[in-house]
Backbone as CSV, one residue per row, in Angstrom:
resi,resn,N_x,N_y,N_z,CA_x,CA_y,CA_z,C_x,C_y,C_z
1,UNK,-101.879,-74.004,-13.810,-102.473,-72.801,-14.347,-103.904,-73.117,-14.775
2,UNK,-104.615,-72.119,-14.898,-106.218,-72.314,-15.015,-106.382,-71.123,-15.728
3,UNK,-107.275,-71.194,-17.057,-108.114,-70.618,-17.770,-109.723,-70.284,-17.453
4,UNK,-110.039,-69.272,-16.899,-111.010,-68.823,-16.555,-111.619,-67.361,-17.092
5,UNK,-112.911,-68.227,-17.935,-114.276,-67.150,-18.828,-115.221,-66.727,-17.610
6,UNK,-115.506,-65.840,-17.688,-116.232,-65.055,-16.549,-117.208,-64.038,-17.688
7,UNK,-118.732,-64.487,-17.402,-119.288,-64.014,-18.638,-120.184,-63.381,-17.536
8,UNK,-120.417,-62.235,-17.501,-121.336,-61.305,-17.262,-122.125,-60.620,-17.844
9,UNK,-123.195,-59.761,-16.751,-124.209,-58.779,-17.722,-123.274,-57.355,-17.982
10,UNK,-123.539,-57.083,-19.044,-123.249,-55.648,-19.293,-122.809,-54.583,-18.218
11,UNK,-124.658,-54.480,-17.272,-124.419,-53.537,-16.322,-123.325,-53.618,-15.392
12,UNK,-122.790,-54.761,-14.755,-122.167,-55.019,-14.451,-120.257,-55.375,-14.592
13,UNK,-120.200,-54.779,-15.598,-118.921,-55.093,-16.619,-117.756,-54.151,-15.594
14,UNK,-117.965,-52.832,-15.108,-117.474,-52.283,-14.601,-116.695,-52.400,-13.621
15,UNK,-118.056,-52.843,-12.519,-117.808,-53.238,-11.063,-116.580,-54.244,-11.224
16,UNK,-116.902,-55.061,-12.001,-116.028,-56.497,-11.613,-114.671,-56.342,-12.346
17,UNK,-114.789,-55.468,-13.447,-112.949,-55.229,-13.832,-112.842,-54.648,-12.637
18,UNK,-113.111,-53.291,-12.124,-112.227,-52.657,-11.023,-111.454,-53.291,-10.100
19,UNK,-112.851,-54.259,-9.338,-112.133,-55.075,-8.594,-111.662,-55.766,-8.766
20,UNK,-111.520,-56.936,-9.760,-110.486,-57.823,-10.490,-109.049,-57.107,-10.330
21,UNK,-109.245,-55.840,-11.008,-107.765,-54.992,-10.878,-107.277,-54.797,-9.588
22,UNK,-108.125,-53.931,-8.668,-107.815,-53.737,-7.168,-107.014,-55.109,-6.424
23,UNK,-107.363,-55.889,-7.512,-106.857,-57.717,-6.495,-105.590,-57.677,-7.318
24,UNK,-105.417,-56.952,-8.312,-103.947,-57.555,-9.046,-104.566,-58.750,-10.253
25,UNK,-105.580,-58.909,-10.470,-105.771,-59.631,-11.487,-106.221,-58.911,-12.816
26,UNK,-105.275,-59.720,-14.002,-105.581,-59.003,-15.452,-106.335,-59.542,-15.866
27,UNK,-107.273,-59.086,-16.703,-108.530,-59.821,-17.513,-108.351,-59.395,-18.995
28,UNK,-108.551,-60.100,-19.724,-109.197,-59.520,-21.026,-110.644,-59.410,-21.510
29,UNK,-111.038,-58.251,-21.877,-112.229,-58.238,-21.895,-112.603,-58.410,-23.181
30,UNK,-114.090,-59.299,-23.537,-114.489,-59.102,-24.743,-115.850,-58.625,-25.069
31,UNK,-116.833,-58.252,-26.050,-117.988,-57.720,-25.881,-118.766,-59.347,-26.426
32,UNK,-120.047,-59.758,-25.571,-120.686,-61.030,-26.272,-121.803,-60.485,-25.697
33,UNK,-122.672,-61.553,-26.688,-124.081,-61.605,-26.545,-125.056,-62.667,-26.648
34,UNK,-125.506,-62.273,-25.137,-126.531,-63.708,-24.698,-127.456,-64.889,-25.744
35,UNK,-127.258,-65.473,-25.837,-128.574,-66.171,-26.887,-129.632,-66.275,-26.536
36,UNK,-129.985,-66.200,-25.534,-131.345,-66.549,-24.932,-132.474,-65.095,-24.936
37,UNK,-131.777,-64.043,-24.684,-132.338,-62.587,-24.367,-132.060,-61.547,-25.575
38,UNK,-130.533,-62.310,-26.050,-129.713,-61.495,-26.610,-129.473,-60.002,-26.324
39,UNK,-129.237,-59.853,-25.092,-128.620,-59.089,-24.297,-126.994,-58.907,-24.117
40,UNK,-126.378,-57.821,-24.120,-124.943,-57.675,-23.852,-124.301,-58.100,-22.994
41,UNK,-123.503,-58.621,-23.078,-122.649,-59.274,-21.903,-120.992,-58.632,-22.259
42,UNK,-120.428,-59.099,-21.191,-119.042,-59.099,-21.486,-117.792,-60.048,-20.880
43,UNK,-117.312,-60.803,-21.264,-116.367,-62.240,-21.494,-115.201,-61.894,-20.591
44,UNK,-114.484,-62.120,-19.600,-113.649,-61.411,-19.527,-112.974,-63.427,-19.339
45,UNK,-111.640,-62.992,-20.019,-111.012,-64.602,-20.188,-109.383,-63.963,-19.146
46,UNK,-109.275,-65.085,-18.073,-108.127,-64.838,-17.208,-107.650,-66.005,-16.911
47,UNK,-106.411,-66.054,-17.432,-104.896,-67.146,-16.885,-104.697,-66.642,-15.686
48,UNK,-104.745,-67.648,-14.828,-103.969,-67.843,-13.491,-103.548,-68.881,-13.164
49,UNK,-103.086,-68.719,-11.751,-102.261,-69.703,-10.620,-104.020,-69.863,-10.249
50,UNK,-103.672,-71.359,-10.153,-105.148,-72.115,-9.296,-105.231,-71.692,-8.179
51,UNK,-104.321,-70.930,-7.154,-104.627,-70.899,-6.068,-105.766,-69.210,-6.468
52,UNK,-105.698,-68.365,-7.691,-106.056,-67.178,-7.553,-107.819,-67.628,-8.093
53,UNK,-108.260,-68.745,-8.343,-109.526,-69.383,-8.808,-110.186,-69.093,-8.068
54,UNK,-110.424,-69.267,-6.841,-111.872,-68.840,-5.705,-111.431,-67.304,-5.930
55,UNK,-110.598,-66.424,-5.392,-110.623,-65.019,-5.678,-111.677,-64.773,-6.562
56,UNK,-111.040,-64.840,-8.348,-111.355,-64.724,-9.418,-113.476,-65.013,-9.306
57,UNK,-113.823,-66.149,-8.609,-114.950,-66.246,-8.768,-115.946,-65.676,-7.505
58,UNK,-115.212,-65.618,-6.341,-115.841,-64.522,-5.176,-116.262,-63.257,-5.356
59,UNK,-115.015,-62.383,-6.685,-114.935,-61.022,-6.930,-116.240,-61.201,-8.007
60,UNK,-116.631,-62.323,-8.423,-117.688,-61.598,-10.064,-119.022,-62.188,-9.144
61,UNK,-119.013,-63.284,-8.117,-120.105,-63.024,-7.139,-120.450,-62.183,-7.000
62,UNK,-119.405,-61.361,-5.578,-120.125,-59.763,-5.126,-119.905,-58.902,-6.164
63,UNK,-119.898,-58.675,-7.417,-119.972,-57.736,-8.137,-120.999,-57.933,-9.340
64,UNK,-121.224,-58.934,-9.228,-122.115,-59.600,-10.437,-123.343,-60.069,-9.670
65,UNK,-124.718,-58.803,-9.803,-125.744,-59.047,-9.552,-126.862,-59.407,-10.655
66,UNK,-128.026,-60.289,-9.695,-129.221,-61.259,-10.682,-130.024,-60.019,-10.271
67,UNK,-130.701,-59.699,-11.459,-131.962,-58.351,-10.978,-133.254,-59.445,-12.323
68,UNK,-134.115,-58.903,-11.748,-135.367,-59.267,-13.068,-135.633,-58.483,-13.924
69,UNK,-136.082,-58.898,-15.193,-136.600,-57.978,-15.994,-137.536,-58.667,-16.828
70,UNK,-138.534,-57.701,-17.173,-139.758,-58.346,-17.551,-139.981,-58.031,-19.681
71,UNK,-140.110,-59.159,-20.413,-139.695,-59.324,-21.197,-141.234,-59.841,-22.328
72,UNK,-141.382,-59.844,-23.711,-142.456,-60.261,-24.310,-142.528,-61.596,-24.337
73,UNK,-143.652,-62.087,-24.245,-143.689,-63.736,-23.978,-143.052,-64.525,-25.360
74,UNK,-143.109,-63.647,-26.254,-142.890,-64.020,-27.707,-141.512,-64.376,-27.799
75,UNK,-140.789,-63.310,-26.938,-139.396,-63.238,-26.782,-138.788,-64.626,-26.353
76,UNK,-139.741,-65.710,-25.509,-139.117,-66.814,-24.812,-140.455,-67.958,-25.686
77,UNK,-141.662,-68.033,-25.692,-142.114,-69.170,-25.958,-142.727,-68.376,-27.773
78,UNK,-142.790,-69.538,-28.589,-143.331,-69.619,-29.711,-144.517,-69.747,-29.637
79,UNK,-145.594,-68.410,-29.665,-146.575,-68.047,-29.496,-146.967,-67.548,-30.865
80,UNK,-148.611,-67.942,-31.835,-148.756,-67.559,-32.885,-150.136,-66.868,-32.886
81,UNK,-150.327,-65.776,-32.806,-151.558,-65.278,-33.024,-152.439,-64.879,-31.499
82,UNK,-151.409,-65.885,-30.606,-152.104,-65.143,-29.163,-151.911,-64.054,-28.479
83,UNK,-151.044,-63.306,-29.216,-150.926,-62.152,-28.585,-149.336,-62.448,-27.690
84,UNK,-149.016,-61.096,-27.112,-147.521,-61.119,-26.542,-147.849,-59.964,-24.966
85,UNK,-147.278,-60.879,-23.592,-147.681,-60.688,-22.427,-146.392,-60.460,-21.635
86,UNK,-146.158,-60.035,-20.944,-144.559,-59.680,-20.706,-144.539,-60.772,-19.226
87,UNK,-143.601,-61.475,-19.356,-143.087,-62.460,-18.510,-141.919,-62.074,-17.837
88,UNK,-141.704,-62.269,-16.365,-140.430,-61.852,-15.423,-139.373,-63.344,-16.042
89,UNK,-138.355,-62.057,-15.836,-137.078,-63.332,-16.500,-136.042,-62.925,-15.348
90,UNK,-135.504,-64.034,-14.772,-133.790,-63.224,-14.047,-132.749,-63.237,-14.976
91,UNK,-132.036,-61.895,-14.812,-130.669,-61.723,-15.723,-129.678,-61.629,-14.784
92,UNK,-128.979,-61.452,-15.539,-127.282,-61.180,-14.760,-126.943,-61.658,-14.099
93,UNK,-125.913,-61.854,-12.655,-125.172,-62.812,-12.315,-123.896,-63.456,-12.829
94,UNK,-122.928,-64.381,-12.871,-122.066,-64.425,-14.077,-122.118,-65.894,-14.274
95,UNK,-121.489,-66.444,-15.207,-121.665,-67.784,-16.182,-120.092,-67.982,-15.710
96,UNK,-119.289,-68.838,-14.822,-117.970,-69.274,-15.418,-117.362,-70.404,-15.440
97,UNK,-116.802,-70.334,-16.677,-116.186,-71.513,-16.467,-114.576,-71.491,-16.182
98,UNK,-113.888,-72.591,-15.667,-112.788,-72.907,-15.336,-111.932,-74.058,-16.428
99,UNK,-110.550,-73.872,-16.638,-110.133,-74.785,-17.876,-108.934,-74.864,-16.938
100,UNK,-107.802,-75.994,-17.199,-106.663,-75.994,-16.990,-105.903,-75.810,-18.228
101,UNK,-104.956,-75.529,-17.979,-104.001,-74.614,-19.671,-102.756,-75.308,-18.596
102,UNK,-102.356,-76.042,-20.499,-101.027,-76.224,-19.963,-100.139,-76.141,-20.918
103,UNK,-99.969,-74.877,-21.425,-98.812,-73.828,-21.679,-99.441,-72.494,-21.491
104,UNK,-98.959,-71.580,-20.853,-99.048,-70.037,-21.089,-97.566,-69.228,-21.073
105,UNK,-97.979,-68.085,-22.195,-96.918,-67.084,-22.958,-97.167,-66.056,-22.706
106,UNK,-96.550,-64.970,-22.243,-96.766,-63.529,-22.867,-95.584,-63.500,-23.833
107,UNK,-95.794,-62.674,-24.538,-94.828,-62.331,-25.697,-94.365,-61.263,-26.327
């Protein structure tokens, strides 16, 4: 069994439950937020059979798109008095990680 966090952008929160579901896979979803942008994200944490692991990370591929967005320089470098210039940043895409679990319950 495998424990798998699948951290996405916000905009994207949608797309990738549906299809997660359409495959038969349950997720739990949680609401988080980026540290870097501090932008919304959302966590979705899923127990499976290892064989459902590439699925699980193919589906938040094609559903989990990188777009740019352009942001205050202040926002990323410690800038004092020079003024604030908006810098392209890429967002979204998904973050996951994979765990092995060795006990799982429903109850």
């Amino acid at each position: 069994m495998k424990l798998v966090y699948a951290i996405v952008n916000n905009d994207d929160n949608y797309a990738v439950s549906k299809a997660l579901l359409k495959k038969g896979i349950r997720a739990t979803k949680l609401a988080s937020t980026g540290g870097f942008l501090s932008a919304g994200n959302t966590t979705f944490i899923i127990c499976c059979d290892d064989s459902q692991v590439d699925t699980i990370v193919e589906t938040c591929r094609e559903y989990s798109r990188k777009r740019k967005q352009y942001v205050p320089s202040s926002a990323i470098l410690e800038t004092e008095g020079t003024g604030s210039y908006p810098v392209e940043v890429a967002i979204g895409g998904a973050t996951i990680f994979v765990t092995d679990i060795e006990r799982f319950e429903q109850v």
